[in-house]
C-alpha positions as CSV (number, residue, x, y, z in Angstrom):
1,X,0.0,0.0,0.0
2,X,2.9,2.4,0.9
3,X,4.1,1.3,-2.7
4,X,0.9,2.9,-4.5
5,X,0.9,6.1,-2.4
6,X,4.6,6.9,-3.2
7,X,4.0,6.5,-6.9
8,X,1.0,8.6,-6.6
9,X,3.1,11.1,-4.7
10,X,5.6,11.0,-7.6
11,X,2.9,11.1,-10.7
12,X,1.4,14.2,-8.9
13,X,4.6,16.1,-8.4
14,X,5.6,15.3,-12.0
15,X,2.7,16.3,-13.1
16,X,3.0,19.9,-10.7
17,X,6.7,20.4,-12.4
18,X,5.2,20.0,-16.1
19,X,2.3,22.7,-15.2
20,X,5.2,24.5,-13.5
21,X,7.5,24.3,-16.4
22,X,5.0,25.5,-18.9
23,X,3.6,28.6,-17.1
24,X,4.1,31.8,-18.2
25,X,6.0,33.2,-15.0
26,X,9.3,34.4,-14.8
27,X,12.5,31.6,-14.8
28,X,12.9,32.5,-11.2
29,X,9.6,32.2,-9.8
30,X,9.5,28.4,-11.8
31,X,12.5,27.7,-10.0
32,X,11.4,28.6,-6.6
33,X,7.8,26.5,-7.0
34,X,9.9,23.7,-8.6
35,X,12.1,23.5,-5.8
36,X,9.3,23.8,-3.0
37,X,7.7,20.3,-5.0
38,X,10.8,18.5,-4.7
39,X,12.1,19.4,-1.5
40,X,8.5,18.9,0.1
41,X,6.7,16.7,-2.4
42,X,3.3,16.2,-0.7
43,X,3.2,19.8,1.2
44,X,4.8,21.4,-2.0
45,X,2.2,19.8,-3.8
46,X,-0.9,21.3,-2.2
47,X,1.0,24.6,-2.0
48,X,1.0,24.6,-5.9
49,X,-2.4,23.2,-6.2
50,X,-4.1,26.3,-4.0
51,X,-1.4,29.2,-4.9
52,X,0.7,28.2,-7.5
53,X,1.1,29.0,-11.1
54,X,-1.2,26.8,-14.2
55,X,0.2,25.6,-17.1
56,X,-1.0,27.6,-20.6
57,X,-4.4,25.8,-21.1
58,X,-5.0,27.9,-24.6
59,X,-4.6,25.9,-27.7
């Protein structure tokens, strides 16, 4: 069981750093939220989800 929650720790962090990544936000600011997800993945995470920066969603 601990197996399944890591890997959905990891899939949802990946998937934070991708959003992150493609944001239109300066370098530095993409740095500091990818940072925060991968020193704290599961608080870092949330942070993101409530505060941080979206990916473009425009086609």
């Amino acid at each position: 069981m601990q197996t399944i929650g890591g890997l959905l720790i990891f899939v949802l962090d990946i998937w934070a750093i991708a959003s992150i990544f493609n944001a239109r936000v300066e370098t530095g600011t993409k740095i500091m939220w990818i940072l925060l997800v991968l020193i704290l993945p599961v608080i870092g995470f949330l942070i993101w989800f409530f505060a941080g920066p979206r990916g473009d969603t425009s086609p």
